[in-house]
N, C-alpha and C positions, 0 to 999 in steps of 0.2 A: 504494500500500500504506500501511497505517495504523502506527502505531511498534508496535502489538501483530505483527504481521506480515499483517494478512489482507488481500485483496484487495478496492477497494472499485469499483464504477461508478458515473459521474452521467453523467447525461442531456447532458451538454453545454452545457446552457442555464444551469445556475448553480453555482459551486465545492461542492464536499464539504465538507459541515461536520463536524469531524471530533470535537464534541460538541453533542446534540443540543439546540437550544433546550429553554426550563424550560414545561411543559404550564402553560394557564391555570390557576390558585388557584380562580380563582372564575367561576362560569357567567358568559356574557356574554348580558345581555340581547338579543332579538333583532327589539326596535323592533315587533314586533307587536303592537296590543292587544286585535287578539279578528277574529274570522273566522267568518264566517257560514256557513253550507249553506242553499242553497234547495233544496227538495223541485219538483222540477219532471221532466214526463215525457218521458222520452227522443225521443218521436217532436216531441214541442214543440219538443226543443231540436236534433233534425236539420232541421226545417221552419226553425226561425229562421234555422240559420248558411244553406242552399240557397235563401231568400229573396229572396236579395239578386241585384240588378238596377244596372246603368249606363248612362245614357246616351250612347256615345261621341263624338257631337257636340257634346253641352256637358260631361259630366264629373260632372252629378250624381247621385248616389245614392239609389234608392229599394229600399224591400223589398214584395212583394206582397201582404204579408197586413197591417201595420206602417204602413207610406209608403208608398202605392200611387202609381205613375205618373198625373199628369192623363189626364183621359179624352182620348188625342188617337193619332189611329186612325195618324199618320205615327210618330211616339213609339213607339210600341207596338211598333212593327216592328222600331227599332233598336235597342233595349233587349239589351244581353246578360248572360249572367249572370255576377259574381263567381265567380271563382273563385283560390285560393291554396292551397299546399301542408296548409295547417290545415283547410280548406273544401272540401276535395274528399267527394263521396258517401259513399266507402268509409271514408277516415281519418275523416271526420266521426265516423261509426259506432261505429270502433273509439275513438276516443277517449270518445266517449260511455261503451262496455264496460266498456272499461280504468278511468273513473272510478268507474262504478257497482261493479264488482268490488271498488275499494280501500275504496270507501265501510262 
């Protein structure tokens, strides 16, 4: 309880400050100096990130349409595709949405 009487909670994690820090005076800069948009079509940019290819006996990296694998008919077989929680078909998509939407 606070000397006014009211009941207070904290998380647990750090003391109750029982007055609140003073809000910043003045904006803080935010280290940005400029940020681009490129105009580019959605199916471009699902084919880029589902491009991607590995070779699991050595570990390197190629994309199909970008950095095509050497023409080599053994290669070709073992190649699998990239895939990560970001790079998946569907989130691909919807992340795609979700940007185009905010845009």
């Amino acid at each position: 309880r606070t000397a006014s009487g009211e009941e207070r909670w904290a998380a647990g994690l750090a003391p109750v400050r029982e007055v609140a820090p003073d809000p910043a005076t003045v904006p803080q800069p935010s280290g940005i100096d400029v940020a681009l948009f490129l105009a580019v079509d959605s199916n471009c940019i699902i084919r880029r990130g589902l491009g991607r290819r590995m070779d699991p006996a050595t570990g390197q990296l190629f994309h199909i349409d970008h950095h095509p694998p050497p023409v080599d008919a053994v290669m070709k077989h073992r190649l699998v595709d990239v895939r990560d929680d970001d790079n998946l078909p569907g989130t691909l998509a919807d992340h795609v949405e979700a940007f185009t939407a905010d845009v």
